[in-house]
VMD Tcl script that draws the C-alpha trace (Angstrom):
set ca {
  {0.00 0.00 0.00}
  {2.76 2.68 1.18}
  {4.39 1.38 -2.25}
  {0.98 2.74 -4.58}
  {1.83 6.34 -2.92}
  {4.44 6.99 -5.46}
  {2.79 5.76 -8.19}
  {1.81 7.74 -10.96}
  {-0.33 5.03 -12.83}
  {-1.93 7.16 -16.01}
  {-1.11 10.55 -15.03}
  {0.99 12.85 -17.86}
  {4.15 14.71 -17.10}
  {5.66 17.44 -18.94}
  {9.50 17.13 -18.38}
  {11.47 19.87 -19.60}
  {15.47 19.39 -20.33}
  {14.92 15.86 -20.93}
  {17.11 15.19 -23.33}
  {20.07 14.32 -20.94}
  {21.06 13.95 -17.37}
  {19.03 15.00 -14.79}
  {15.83 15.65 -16.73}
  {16.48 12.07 -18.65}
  {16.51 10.52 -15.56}
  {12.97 12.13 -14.35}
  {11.31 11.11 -16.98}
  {12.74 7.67 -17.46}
  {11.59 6.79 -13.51}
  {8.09 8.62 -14.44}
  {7.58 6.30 -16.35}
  {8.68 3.54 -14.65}
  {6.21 4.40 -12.33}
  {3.52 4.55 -14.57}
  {3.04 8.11 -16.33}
  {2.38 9.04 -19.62}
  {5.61 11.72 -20.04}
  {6.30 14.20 -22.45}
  {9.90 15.04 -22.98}
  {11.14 18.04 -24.11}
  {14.93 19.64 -24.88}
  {15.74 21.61 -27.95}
  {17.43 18.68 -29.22}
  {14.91 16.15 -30.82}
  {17.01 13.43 -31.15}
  {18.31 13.57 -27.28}
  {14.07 13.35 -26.68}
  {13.47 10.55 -29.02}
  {15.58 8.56 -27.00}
  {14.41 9.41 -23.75}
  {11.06 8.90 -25.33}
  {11.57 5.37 -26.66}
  {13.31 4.02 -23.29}
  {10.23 5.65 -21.75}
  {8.23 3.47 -24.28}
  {10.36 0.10 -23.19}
  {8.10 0.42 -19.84}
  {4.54 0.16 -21.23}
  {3.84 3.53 -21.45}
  {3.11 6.36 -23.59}
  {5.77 9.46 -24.19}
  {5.52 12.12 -26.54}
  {9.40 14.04 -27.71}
  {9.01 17.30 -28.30}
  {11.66 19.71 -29.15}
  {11.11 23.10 -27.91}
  {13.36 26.29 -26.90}
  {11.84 26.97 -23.48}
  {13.16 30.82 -23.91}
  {10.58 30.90 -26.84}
  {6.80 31.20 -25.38}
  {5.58 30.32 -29.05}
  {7.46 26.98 -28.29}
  {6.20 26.64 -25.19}
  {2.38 27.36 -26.71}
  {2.61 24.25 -28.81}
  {3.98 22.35 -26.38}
  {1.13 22.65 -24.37}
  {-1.28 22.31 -27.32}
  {0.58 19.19 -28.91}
  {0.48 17.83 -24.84}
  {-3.21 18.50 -24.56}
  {-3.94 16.88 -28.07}
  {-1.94 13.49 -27.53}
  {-2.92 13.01 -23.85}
  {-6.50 14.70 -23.05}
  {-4.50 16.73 -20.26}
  {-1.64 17.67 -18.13}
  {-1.00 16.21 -14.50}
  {2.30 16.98 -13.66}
  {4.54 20.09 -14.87}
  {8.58 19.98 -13.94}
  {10.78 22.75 -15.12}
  {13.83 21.07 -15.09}
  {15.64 23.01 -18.03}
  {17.82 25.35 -17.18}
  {21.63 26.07 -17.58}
  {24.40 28.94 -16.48}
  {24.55 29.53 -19.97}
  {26.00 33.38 -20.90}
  {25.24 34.04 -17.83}
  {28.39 31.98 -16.26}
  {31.52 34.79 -15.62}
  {32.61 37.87 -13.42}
  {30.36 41.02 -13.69}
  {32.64 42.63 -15.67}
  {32.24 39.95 -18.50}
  {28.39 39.98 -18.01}
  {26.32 42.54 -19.64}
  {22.79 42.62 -19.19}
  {22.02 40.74 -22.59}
  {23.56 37.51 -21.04}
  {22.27 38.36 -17.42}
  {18.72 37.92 -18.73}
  {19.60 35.02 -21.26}
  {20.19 33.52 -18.28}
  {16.72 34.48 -16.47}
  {14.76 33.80 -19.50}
  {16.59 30.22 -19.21}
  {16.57 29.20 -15.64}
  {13.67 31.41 -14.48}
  {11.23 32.89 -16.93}
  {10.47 30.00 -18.74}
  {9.70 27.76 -15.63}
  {6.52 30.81 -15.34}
  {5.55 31.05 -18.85}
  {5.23 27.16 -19.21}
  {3.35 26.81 -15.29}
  {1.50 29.56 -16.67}
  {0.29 28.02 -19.68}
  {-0.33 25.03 -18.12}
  {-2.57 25.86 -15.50}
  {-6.02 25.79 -17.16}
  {-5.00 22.22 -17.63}
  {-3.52 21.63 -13.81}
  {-6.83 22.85 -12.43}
  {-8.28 20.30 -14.30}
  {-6.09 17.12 -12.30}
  {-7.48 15.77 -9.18}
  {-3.22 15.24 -8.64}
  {-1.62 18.21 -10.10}
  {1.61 18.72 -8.87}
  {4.54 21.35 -10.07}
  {8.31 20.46 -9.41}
  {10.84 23.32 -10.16}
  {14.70 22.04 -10.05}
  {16.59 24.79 -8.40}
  {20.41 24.58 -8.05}
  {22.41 24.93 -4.52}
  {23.82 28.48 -5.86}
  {20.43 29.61 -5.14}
  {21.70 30.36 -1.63}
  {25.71 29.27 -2.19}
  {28.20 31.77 -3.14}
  {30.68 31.21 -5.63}
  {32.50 33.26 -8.36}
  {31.02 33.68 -11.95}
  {27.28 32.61 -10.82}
  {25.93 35.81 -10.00}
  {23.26 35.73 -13.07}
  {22.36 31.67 -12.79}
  {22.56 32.43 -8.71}
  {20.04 35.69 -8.84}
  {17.49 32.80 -11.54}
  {17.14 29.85 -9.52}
  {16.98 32.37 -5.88}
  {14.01 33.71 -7.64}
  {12.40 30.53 -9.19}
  {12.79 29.54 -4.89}
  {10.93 32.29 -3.90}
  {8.31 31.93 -7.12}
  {7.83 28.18 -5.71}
  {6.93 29.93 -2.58}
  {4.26 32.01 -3.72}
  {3.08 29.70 -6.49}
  {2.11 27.03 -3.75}
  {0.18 29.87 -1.89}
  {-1.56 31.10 -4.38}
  {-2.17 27.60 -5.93}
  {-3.36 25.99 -3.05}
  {-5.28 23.70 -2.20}
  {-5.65 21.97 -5.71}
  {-2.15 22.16 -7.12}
  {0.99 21.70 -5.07}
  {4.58 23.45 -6.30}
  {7.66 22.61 -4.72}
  {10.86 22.50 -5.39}
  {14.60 20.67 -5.50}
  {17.68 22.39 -5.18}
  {20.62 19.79 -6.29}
  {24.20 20.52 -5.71}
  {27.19 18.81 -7.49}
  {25.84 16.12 -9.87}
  {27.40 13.88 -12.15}
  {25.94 14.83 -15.33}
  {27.02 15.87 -19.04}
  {27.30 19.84 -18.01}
  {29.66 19.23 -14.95}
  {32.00 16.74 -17.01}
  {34.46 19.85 -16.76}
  {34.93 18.59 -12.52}
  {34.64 14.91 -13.16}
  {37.67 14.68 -16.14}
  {39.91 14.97 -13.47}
  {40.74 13.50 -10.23}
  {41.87 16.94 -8.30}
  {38.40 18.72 -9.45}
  {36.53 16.08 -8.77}
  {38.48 15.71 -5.04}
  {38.00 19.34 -4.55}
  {34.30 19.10 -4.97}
  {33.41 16.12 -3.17}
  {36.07 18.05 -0.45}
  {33.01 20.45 0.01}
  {30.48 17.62 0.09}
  {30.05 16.21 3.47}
  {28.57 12.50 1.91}
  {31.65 12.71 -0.19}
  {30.59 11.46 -3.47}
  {28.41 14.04 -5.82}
  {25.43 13.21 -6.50}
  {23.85 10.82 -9.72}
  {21.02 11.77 -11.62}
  {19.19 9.01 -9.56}
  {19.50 10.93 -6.68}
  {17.63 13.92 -8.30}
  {14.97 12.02 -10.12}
  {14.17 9.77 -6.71}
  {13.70 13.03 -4.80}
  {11.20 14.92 -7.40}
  {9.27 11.53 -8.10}
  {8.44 11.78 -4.30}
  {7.54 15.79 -4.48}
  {5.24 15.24 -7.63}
  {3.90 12.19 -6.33}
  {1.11 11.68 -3.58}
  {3.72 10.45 -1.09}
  {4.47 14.09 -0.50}
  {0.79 14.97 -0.40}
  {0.62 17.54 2.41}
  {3.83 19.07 1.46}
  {3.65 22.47 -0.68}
  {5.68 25.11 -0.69}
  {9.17 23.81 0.27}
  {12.63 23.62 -1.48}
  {14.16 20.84 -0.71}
  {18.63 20.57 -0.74}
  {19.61 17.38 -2.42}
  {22.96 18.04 -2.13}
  {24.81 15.70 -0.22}
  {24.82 18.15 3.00}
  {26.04 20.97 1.44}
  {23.94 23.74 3.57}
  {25.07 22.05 6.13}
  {28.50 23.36 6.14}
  {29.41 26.49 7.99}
  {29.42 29.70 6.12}
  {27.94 29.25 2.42}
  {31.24 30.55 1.00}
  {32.60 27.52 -1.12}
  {36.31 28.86 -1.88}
  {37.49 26.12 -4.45}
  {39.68 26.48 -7.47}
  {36.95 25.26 -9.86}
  {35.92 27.91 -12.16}
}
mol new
graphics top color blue
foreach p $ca { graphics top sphere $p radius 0.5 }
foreach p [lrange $ca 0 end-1] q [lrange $ca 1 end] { graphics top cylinder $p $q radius 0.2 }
display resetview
């Protein structure tokens, strides 16, 4: 019985950045838990395979490729949803990326500053927003937004990607409020994980030891980790939970100070 509580038996997810990594691995454990999901990256043939392993587990995904900085996009990826599935269930706005953002302020101008909003931050609203005709609909709707530790961690060259993903925390916050009591919204904030966009740490053994240095598990994190800890926010195993962020990070906040002084970037 306890087991049926993170089921998601017929219910459709929209999965954005699912084309690799973290956002592969959500929608490849949706689906092994039952839902219909619809995956979506700007790269359609990163989808199509997310898609057809999704497939392998007796259940229907839909690949859509779609620039989540482009609201047009985003429009027919809820329409094209809609059509194939009758509905939308489930919303996470996983995509997201330091982009032009990543460098000091004086390499920054405001063009890349809000590249990098309209990335990690804008596009997680315009999509909820589109959506939520749909989520009303659900008798289980449920938003996940994947934040990033650097929401509240300071580091050098994240002030753009740091300033997004504080907001989408604080946009979670009020979402839930306002959303309440139909549709939940909470949110993840990973730290170091082992994924295509941090090979830069992991091709070497001292940046990957001076990572997991600041890590008080000591290992960083897998995709597994990430995808384990949203299933049980967008599932109803975390059904009187709204509202929250929660640090899969491997202890990270736990540290003292939130100063991580590493050579790494």
């Amino acid at each position: 019985m306890l087991l049926n509580a993170f089921k998601l038996d017929g219910r459709t997810a929209i999965i954005t950045g699912a084309g690799k990594g973290i956002g592969k691995c959500i929608a490849e454990s949706f689906a092994e838990m039952g839902a219909n999901v619809v995956c979506v990256a700007r790269s359609i043939d990163d989808v199509e395979e997310t898609a057809k392993n999704a497939r392998a587990m007796g259940v229907k995904a839909l690949a859509v490729s779609c620039d989540v900085t482009k609201e047009e996009q985003l429009k027919n990826l809820v329409t094209e949803t809609v059509d194939s599935f009758g509905g939308i269930d489930i919303l996470i706005n996983n995509a997201g990326a330091p982009g032009k953002g990543y460098g000091s302020l004086d390499e920054v101008d405001m063009g890349r500053f809000e590249h990098t909003l309209r990335i990690n931050l804008s596009s997680a609203y315009a999509l909820t927003h589109l959506c939520l005709p749909h989520l009303k609909k659900s008798s289980h709707a449920s938003i996940v937004n994947v934040s990033s530790a650097l929401s509240w961690m300071v580091d050098r060259n994240f002030s753009a990607y740091g300033a997004a993903k504080a907001g989408m925390n604080q946009m979670t916050r009020i979402m839930s409020y306002e959303l309440a009591p139909n549709i939940r919204v909470n949110a993840v904030a990973p730290g170091a994980v082992e994924t295509p966009s941090t090979a830069f740490i992991t091709s070497t053994d001292k940046m990957r030891e001076e990572t997991e240095r600041w890590i008080p598990l000591k290992r960083m994190g897998q995709p597994i980790d990430l995808a384990l800890s949203v299933l049980y926010m967008a599932s109803d195993a975390s059904g009187f939970i709204t509202g929250k962020i929660l640090e899969v990070d491997g202890g990270m906040q736990a540290l003292p100070g939130s100063a991580i002084q590493s050579e790494i970037g």
